[in-house]
NUFI-96396 format. One line per 10 residues: number of its first residue (from 1); their letters; for each residue y, x, z of C-alpha. Coordinates in steps of 0.05 Angstrom, whole numbers. Example, Ala and Ser with C-alpha at 12.3 -4.5 7.8 and 13.67 -1.06 7.14 Angstrom:
BEGIN
1) as) -90/246/156; -21/273/143
END
This chain:
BEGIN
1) xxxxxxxxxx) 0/0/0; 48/58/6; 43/74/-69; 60/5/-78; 125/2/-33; 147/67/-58; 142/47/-126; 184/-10/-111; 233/21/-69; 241/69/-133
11) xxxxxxxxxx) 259/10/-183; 179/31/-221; 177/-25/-288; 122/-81/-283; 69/-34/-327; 79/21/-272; 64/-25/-221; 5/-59/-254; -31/14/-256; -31/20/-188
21) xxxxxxxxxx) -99/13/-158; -96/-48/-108; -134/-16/-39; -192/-37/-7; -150/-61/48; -86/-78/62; -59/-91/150; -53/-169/158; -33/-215/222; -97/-256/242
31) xxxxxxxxxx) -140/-296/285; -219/-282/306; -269/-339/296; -308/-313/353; -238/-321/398; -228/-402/383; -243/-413/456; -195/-368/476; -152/-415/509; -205/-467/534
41) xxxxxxxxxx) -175/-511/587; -104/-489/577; -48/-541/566; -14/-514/503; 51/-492/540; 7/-441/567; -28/-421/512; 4/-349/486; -8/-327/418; 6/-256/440
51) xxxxxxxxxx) -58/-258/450; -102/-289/403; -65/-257/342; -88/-183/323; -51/-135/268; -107/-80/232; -138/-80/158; -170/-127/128; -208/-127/65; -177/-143/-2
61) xxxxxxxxxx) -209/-203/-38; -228/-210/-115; -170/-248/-152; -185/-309/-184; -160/-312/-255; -105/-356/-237; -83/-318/-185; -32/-259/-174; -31/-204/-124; 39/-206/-81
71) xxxxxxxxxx) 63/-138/-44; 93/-182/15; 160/-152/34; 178/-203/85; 152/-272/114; 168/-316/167; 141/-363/224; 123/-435/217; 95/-479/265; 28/-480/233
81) xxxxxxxxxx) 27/-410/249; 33/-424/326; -21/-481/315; -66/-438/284; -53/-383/332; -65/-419/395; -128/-468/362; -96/-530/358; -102/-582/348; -165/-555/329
91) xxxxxxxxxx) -187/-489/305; -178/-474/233; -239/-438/209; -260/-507/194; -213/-513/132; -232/-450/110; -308/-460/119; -292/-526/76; -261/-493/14; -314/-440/17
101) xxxxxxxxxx) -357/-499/-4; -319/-528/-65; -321/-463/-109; -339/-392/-126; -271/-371/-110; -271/-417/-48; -323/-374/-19; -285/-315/-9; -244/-347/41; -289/-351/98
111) xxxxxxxxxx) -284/-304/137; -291/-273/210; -216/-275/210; -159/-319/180; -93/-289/152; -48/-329/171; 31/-338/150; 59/-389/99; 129/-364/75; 133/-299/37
121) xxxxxxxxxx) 185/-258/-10; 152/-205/-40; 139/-169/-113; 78/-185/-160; 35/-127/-171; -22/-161/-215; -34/-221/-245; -112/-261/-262; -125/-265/-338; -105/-334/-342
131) xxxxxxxxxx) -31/-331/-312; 23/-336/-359; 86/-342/-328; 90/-290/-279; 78/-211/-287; 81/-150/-248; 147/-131/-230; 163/-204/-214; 207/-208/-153; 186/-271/-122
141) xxxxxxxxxx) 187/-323/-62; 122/-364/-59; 112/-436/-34; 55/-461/7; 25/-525/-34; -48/-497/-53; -79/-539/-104; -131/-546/-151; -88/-576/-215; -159/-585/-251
151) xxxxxxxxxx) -168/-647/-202; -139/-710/-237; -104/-727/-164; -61/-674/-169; -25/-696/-226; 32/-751/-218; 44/-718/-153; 0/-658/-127; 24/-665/-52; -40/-726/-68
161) xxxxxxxxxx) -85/-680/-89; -150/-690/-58; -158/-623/-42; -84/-603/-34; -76/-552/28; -21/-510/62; -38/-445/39; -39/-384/95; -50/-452/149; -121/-491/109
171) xxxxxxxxxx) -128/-429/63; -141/-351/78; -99/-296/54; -40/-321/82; 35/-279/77; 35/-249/142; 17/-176/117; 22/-130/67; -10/-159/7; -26/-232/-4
181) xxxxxxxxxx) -64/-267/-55; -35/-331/-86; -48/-384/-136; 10/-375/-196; 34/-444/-185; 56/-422/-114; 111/-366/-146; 185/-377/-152; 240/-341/-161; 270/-290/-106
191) xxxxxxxxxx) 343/-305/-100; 376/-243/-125; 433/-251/-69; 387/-249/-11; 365/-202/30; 278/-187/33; 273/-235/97; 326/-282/88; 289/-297/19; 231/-302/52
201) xxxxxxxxxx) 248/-354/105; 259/-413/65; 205/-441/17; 160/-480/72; 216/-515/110; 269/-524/60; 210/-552/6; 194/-599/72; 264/-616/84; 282/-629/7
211) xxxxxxxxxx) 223/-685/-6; 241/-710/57; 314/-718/36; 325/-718/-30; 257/-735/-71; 255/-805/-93; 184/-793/-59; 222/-796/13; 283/-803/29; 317/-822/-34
221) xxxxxxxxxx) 383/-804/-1; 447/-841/-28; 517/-824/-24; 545/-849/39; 473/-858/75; 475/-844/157; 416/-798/170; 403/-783/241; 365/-716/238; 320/-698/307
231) xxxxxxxxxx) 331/-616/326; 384/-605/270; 384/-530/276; 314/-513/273; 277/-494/226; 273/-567/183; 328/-596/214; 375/-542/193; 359/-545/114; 360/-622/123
241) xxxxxxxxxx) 434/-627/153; 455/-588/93; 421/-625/48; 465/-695/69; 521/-654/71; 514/-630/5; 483/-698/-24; 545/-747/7; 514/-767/65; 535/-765/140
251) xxxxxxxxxx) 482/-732/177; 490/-744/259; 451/-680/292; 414/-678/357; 401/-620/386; 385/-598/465; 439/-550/487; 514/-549/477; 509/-474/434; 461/-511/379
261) xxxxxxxxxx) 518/-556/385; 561/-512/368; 522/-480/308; 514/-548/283; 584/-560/283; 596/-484/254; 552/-520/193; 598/-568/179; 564/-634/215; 616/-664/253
271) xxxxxxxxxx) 584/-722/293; 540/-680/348; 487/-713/400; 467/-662/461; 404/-704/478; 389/-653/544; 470/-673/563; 462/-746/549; 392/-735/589; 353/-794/551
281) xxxxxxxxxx) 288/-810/577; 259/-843/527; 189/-850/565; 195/-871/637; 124/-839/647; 74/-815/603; 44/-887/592; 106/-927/582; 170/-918/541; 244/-950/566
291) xxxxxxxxxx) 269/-990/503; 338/-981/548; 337/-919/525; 330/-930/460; 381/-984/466; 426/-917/494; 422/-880/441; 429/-926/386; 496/-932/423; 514/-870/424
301) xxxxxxxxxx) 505/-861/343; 542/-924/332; 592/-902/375; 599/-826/332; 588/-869/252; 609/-940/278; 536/-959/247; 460/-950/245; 424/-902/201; 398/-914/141
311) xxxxxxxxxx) 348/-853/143; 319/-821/213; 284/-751/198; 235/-751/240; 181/-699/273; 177/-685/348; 134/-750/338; 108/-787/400; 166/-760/440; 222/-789/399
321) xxxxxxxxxx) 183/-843/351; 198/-903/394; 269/-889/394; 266/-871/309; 238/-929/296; 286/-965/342; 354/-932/318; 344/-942/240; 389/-992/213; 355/-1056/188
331) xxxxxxxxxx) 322/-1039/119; 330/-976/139; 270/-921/148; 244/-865/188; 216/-809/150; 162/-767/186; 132/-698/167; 100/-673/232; 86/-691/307; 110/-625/342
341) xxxxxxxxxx) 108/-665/414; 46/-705/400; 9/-736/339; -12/-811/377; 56/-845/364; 77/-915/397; 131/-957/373; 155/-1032/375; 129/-1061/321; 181/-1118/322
351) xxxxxxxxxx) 232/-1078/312; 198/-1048/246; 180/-1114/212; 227/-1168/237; 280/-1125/215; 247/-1091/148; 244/-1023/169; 196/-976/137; 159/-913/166; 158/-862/99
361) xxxxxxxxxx) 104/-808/107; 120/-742/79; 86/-664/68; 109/-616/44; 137/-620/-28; 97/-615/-98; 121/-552/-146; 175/-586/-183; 207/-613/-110; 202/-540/-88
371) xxxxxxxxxx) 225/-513/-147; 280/-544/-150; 294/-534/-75; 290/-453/-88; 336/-464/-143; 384/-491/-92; 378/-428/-48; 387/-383/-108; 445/-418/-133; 474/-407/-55
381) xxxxxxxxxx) 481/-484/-41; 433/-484/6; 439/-428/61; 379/-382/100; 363/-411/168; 343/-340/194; 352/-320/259; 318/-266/285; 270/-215/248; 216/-179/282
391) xxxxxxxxxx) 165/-131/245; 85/-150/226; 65/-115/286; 102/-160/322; 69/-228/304; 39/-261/370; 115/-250/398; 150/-283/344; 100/-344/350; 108/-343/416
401) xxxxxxxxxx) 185/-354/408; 179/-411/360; 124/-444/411; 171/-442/467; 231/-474/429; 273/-410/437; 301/-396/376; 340/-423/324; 327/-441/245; 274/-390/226
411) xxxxxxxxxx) 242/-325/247; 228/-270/206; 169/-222/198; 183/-148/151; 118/-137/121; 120/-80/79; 192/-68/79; 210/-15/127; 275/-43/146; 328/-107/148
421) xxxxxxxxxx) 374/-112/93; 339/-89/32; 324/-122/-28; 395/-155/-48; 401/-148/-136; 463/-179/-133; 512/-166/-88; 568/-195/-122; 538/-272/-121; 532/-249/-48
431) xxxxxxxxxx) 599/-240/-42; 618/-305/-75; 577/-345/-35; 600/-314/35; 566/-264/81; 588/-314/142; 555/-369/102; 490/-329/90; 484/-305/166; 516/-363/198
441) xxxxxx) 449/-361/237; 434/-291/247; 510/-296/283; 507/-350/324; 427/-380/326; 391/-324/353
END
């Protein structure tokens, strides 16, 4: 893998790069099958994925002929990192085992360990015999929808493939390491303005975050739609307030402390909920939620927009569902993409249907919704949540971060690049679109 950074670091052309012999092994970020037990008996507050996650080589698989070797410069945390770090909600070996029994190429990814990580920015180094878009050279950011396109259910929308996964999370050979192995349908551009890791931070949530907002598959956002958008600086929350900013909308934040408040604001979102200083308790015990609460905060928001919201972007899940579904103006709906608090959700049904609300399920984003999300980031309308970086070697801590609810927008992993700050090809579109724009996050979210 040296050779390979150094010939990137020295500008080497695509036919260079391609001559280089891809090692046996490459280090990688992973979990043990024989350590899902780990935690047994553990709430998940206590579970630490210091821990359960190791750093050392692992073995470089074949490449399918639609696939391309990635030299992984940088990559970043996601939740489904932490969940498959500390086994929940239930160990992940079990996807892998499962695609090892669809295919040939399936097989390769069970294994003893799972490379995890589902964000990366990186450069292609070699390309299967059936990939025509993409070469080596290629400097890239790849999205995590895995998917078989020979299956007639991906097509229409591929997020409905029967066998669509999160790659790095229900696949193997995820981004956190040196080299990575993905299908070609997963590569987009690298935004030339950007940095190695604040490239690398945005394809899973912003993708999430777009679809949820913007695709007529979601949200469907108008001009002039209310969204009320749960933990609007992390790492969803943050692309979405942007995204009704940018679309016409009036997004109204929560957040839990009054400095997210202030980054929020810093963003541009002027109407501001400190749920921790407003101190709603939205379930009076773990059995029974206080509709007076709900009734609280619907105040509040009416009180900031002088109405309800159309749109509620939603996923803490059971913690906050009851109130989502409560809050969203008549007609209105509550789009959900995850259950960070708790996946059994409880709401009043009455307040869904006698008032023709609608709960919108959402996952990630197909290629064209995440295409056109990158395009957003490499245009500069759409601004890097990152936060903090830390290096490869320093996985389990940044997971742990993220699982405590201690940082801000995303955290960033260098891979192969040695240090921050490398990889910008144009630094005059930087300049244009504003260094305090670009590291609004790095300044005042970590």
């Amino acid at each position: 893998m040296q050779e390979i950074l150094t010939a990137i670091q020295e500008g080497a052309p695509g036919e260079d790069l391609a001559a280089l012999a891809v090692p046996e092994s490459y280090r990688a970020a992973f979990v043990r099958r024989d350590e899902t037990e780990l935690f047994e008996g553990l709430d998940s507050a206590d579970k630490d994925p210091r821990k359960s996650v190791h750093v050392d080589e692992v073995a470089t698989p074949e490449l399918a002929p639609d696939e391309a070797y990635v030299a992984v410069m940088a990559s970043a945390i996601n939740f489904n990192t932490v969940w498959t770090s500390i086994f929940e909600p239930l160990p992940t070996f079990g996807f892998l085992d499962r695609l090892g029994r669809e295919s040939v190429w399936g097989e390769r990814h069970v294994r003893d360990e799972h490379i995890m990580g589902s964000d990366a920015a990186g450069v292609v180094v070699k390309v299967g015999s059936a990939v025509r878009n993409w070469k080596p050279g290629d400097r890239v950011t790849v999205h995590c929808n895995h998917v078989d396109d020979q299956d007639p259910t991906a097509h229409d929308d591929s997020m409905l493939a029967a066998n669509q996964r999160i790659w790095g999370f229900e696949t193997n050979f995820g981004s956190l390491a040196d080299l990575t192995v993905v299908k070609a349908n997963q590569l987009m551009p690298k935004p030339a303005h950007l940095t190695w890791e604040e490239a690398a931070c945005n394809a899973l949530c912003n993708s999430t975050s777009y679809r949820m907002i913007v695709s007529p598959h979601a949200g469907a956002m108008k001009q002039g739609d209310a969204v009320l958008i749960w933990g609007a600086t992390g790492g969803i929350g943050g692309y979405a307030t942007q995204y009704v900013l940018n679309g016409g909308g009036t997004p109204v934040g929560v957040v839990s402390s009054p400095e997210r408040a202030e980054l929020l604001r810093a963003m541009g979102c002027e109407h501001v909920i400190d749920r921790k200083e407003a101190g709603y308790k939205f379930w009076s015990d773990e059995h029974t939620q206080d509709e007076k609460e709900w009734r609280r905060l619907g105040k509040d928001v009416r009180g900031l927009i002088g109405r309800d919201p159309e749109i509620v972007f939603e996923h803490p899940g059971r913690s906050t569902m009851g109130a989502s579904v409560f809050v969203a103006a008549r007609g209105g709906k509550v789009v959900t993409c995850a259950a960070t608090s708790g996946y059994m959700i409880e709401y009043d049904n009455r307040h869904l249907w006698m008032k023709l609300k609608r709960i919108v399920s959402s996952h990630f984003a197909n290629y064209r919704e995440a295409w056109a999300a990158n395009r957003l980031i490499c245009e500069g309308k759409v601004q890097p949540l990152l936060s903090r970086v830390h290096p490869l070697t320093e996985t389990g801590e940044a997971a742990l971060a993220v699982h405590r609810n201690e940082v801000e927008g995303k955290v960033g992993v260098l891979c192969l690049a040695p240090e921050e700050g490398l990889g910008i090809d144009d630094p005059e579109m930087r300049e244009r679109v504003g260094e305090d724009k670009i590291t609004l996050f790095r300044r005042l979210g970590s």
